[in-house]
C-alpha positions as CSV (number, residue, x, y, z in Angstrom):
1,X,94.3,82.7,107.1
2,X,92.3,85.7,105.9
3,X,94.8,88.5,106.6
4,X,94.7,92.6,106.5
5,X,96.9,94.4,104.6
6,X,96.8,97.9,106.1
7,X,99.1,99.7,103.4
8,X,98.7,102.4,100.8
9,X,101.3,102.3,98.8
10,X,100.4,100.3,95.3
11,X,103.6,98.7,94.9
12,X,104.3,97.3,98.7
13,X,100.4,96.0,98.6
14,X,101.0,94.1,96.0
15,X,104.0,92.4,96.8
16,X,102.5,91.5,100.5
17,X,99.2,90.0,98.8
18,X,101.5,87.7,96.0
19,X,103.5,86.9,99.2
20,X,100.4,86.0,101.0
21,X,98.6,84.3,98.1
22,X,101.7,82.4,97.4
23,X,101.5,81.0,101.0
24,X,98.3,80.0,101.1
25,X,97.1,82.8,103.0
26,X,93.5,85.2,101.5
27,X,94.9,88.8,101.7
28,X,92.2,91.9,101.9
29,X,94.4,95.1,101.1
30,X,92.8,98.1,103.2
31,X,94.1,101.4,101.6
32,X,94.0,103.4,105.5
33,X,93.1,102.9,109.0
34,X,90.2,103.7,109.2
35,X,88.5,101.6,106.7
36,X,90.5,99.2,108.1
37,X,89.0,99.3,111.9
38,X,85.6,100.0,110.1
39,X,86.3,96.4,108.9
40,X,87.9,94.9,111.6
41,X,84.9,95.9,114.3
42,X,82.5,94.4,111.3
43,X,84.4,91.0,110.7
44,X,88.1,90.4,112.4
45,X,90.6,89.1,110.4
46,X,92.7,86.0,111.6
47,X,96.0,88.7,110.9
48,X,96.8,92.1,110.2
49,X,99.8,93.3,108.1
50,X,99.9,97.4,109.8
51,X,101.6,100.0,107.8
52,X,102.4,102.4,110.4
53,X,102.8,105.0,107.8
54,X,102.2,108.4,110.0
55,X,101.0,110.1,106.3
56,X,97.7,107.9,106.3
57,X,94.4,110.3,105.9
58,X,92.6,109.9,109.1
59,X,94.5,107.5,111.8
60,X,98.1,106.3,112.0
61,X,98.9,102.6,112.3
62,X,99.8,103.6,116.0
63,X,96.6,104.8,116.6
64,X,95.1,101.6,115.2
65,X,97.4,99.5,117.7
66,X,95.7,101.9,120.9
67,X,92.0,101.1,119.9
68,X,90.5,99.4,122.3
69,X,88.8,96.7,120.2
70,X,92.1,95.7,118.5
71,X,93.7,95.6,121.9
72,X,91.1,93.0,123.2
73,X,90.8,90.9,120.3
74,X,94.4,89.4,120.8
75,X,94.4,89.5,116.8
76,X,98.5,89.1,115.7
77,X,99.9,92.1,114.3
78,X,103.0,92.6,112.7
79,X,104.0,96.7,112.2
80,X,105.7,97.4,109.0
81,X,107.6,100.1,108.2
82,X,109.9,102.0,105.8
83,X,112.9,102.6,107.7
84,X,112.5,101.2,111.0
85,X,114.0,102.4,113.7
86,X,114.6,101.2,117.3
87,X,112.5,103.6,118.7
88,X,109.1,102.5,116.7
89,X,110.0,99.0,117.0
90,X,110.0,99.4,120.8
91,X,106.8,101.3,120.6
92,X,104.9,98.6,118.5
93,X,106.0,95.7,120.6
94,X,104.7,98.2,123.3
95,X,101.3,98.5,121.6
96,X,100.9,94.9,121.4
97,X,102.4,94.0,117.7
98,X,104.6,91.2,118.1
99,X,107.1,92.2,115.6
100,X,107.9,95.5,113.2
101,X,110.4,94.6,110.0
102,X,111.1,97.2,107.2
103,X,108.6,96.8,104.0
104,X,112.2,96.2,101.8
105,X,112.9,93.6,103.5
106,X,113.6,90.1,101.2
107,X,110.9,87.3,100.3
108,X,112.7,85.0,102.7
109,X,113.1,87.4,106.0
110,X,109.2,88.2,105.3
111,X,108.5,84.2,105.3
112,X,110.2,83.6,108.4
113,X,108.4,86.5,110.2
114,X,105.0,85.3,108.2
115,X,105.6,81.5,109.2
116,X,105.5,83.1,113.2
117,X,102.6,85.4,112.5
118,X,100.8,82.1,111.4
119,X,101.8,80.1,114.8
120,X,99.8,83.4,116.9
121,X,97.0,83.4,114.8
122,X,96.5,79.3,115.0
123,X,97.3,79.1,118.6
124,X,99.7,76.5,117.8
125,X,102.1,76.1,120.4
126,X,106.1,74.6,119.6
127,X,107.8,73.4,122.8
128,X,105.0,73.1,124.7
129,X,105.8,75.8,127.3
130,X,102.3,77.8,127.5
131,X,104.1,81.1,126.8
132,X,103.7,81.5,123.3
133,X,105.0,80.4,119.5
134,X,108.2,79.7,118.7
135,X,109.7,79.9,115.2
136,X,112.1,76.7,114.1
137,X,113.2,77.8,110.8
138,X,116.6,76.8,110.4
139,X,119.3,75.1,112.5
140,X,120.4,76.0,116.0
141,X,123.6,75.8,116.5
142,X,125.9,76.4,119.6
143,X,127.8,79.6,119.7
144,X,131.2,80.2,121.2
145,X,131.2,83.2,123.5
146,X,129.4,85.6,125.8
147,X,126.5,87.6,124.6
148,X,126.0,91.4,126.2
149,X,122.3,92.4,127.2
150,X,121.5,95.4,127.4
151,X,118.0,95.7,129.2
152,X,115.1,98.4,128.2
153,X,115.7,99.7,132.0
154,X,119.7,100.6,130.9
155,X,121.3,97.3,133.3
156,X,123.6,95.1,131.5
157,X,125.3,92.1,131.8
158,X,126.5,89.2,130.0
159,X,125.3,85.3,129.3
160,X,126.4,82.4,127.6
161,X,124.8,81.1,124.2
162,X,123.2,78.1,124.5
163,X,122.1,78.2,121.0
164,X,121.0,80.5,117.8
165,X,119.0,80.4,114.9
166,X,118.6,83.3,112.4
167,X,115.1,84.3,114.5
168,X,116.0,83.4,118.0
169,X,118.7,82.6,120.4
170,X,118.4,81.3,123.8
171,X,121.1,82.5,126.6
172,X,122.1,81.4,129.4
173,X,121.1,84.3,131.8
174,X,123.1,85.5,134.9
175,X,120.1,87.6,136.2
176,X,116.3,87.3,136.2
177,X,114.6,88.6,132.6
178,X,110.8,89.6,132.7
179,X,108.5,88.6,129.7
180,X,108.1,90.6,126.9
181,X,110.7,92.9,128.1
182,X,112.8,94.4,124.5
183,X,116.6,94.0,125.1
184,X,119.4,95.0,122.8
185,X,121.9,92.2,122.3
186,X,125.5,92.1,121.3
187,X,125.7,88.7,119.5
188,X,129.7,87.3,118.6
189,X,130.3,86.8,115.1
190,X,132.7,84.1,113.8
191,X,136.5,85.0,113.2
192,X,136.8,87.9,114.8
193,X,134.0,90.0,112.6
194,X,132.0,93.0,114.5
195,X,129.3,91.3,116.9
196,X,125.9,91.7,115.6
197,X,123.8,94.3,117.5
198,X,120.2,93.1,117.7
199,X,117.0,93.8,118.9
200,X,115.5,90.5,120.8
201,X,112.0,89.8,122.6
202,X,112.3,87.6,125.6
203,X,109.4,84.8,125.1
204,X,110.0,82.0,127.9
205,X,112.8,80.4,129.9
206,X,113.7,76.8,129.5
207,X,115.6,74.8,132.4
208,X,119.1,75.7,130.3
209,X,118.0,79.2,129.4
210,X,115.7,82.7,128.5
211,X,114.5,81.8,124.6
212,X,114.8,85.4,123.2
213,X,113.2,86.4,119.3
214,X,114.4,88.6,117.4
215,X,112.1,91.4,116.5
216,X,113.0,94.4,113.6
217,X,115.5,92.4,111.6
218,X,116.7,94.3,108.8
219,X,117.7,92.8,106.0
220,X,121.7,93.4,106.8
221,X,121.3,91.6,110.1
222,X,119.1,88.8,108.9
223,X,121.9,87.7,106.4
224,X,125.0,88.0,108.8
225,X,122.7,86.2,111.1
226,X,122.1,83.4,108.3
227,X,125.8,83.4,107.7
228,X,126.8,82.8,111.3
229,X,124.4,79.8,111.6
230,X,126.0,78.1,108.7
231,X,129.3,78.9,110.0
232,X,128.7,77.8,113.2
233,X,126.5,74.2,111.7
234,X,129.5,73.7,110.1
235,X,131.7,73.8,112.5
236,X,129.9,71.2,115.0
């Protein structure tokens, strides 16, 4: 995929084009936003990698995300930023970006959120439900216990966990869920460690459940994440 890399710091540019190369992927770095929707307008990219850095001379990556070309183009953003906070990962997901993770983040959280990137851009569709990608990167287990949801709109209730992986879960909802909506969910951790509070997109719903991905993962919560899956795959 030929990809943008809307970022202008040296170092973070360079480690998001070896990632890229590494993959398989051709990466144009774009040093601000406006150069970068100066090229976008002249030849679209299959991806776009958006610092939302507010310091950028000219536009901020938000304002790239509200251009009207981008916004038709149904090109696959992912927002990255350098401390992300709930706030701007609700707001990107908002603009249209389908996920926002920290630029600190490790090689292997990156992948994960790269290999999903890849399924928008190719159109390819796992599961065969018509509502978009889903990523399958590691084992989904069975969890014991109910989750807590905590809607964009304040309600809150609770489900069951059908299963998790360290990008998704699917629950077993008591209530009606829109698409897209963001909710905050309170995941249980094995023997008796805090529950994992997480950010989650909610993509389709199977017969046995809403499939929710998780969107802003930082780096803490992707590990304890990967640590309950292997817990939990042991245990079944």
């Amino acid at each position: 995929m030929r990809i943008f890399v809307v970022e202008d710091e040296e170092r973070v540019a360079c480690s998001l084009q070896a990632l890229l190369l590494d993959a398989g992927h051709t990466p144009l770095v774009v040093p601000c936003v406006d150069l970068a929707l100066d090229r976008f307008v002249a030849t679209p990219p299959d991806a776009v990698l958006l610092s939302l850095h507010y310091y950028f001379p000219g536009m901020s990556g938000f304002d790239f995300l509200q251009r009207e070309r981008v916004r038709e183009s149904n090109v696959p953003i992912i927002t990255l930023s350098a401390s992300p906070t709930e706030s701007e990962a609700r707001e990107s997901l908002r603009l249209g970006a389908l996920d926002n993770v920290g630029k600190e983040v490790s090689p292997d959280l990156l992948r994960g959120v790269l290999a999903y990137l890849e399924l928008h851009a190719t159109g390819d569709r796992v599961g065969g439900t018509g509502t978009g990608p889903e990523r399958r990167r590691s084992p989904r287990p069975e969890l014991a216990g109910p989750v807590r949801v905590a809607e964009g709109n304040g309600a809150e209730w609770q489900g069951d966990c059908v299963n998790l992986s360290t990008f998704g879960i699917k629950i077993r909802s008591r209530r009606p869920i829109a698409p897209r909506d963001v909710a905050k969910l309170l995941v249980p951790s094995p023997n008796g460690a805090p529950a994992l509070e997480l950010l989650a997109l909610r993509v389709r719903r199977d017969p046995d459940g809403d499939c929710f991905r998780f969107v802003s993962l930082s780096e803490t919560a992707f590990r304890s994440l990967s640590e309950v899956v292997r817990a939990q795959t042991k245990a079944v």
